[in-house]
C-alpha positions in Angstrom: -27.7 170.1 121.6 -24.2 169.5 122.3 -22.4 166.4 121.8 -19.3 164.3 123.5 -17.6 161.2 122.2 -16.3 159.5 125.4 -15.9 155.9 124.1 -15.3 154.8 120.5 -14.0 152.1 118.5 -14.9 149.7 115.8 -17.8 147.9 117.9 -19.0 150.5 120.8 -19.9 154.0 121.0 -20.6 156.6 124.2 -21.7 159.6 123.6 -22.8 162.5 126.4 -25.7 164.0 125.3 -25.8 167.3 126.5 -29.1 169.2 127.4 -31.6 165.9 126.8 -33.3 163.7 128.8 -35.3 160.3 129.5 -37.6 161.1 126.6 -35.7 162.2 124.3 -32.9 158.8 125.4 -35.6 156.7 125.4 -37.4 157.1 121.8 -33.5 156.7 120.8 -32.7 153.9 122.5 -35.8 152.3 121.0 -35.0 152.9 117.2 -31.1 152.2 117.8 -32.4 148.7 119.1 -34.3 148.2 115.9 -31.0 148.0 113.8 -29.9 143.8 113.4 -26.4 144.9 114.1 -27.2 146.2 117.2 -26.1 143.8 120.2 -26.8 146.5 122.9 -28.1 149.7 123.3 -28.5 151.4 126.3 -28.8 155.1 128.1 -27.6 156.3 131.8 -28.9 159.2 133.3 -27.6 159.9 136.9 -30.0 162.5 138.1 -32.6 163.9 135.8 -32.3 167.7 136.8 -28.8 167.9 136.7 -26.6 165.1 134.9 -26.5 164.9 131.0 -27.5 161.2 129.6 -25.2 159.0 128.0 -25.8 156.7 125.7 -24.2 153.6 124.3 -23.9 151.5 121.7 -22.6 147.9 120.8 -23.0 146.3 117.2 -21.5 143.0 116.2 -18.9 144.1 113.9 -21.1 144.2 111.0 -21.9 148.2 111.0 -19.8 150.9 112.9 -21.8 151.9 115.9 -21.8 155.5 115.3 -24.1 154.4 111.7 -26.6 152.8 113.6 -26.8 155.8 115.7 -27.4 158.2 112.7 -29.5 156.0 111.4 -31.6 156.0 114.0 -31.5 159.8 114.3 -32.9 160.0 111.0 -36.0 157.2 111.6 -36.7 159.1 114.6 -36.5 162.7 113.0 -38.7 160.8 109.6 -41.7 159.3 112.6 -41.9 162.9 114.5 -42.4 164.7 111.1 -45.0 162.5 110.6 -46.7 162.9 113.8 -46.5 166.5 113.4 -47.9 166.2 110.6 -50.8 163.8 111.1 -51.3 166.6 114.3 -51.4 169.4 111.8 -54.1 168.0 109.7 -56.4 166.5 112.6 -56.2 170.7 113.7 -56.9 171.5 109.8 -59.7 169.0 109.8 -61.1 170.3 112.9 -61.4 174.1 111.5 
């Protein structure tokens, strides 16, 4: 996954995000949204086979923009592990 800042200051953020798509946007979009700082948060994606998404990101001044999206890189990394995981063991379970 590949990465380009196309807006930033203290408030918004745009990033391109290279290689990803509605799903992926989405389940961001939805834990970015779940920070109080966050004012806004949306994602663009022109055609699905062949444009790269954007997203953005507006806060109220409290947080920098590009925190809230980390942070909500790492809640959605933490929920996937555990629905991996929660899918391992129903497989272990089933054995």
């Amino acid at each position: 996954m590949e990465i380009r800042v196309l807006k930033r200051n203290d408030t918004e953020l745009r990033v391109e995000v290279l290689g990803e798509s509605h799903s992926f946007c989405n389940a961001l979009q939805n834990f970015i949204l779940k920070d109080e700082s966050v004012e806004f948060a949306s994602y663009d994606l022109s055609h699905p086979l062949v444009g790269n998404p954007t997203i953005y990101v507006r806060t109220n001044g409290k947080r920098r923009p590009e925190d809230a999206l980390i942070e909500a890189t790492e809640s959605l990394n933490k929920t996937l592990g555990e629905v991996r995981e929660a899918f391992l063991e129903a497989w272990r379970e089933e054995r």
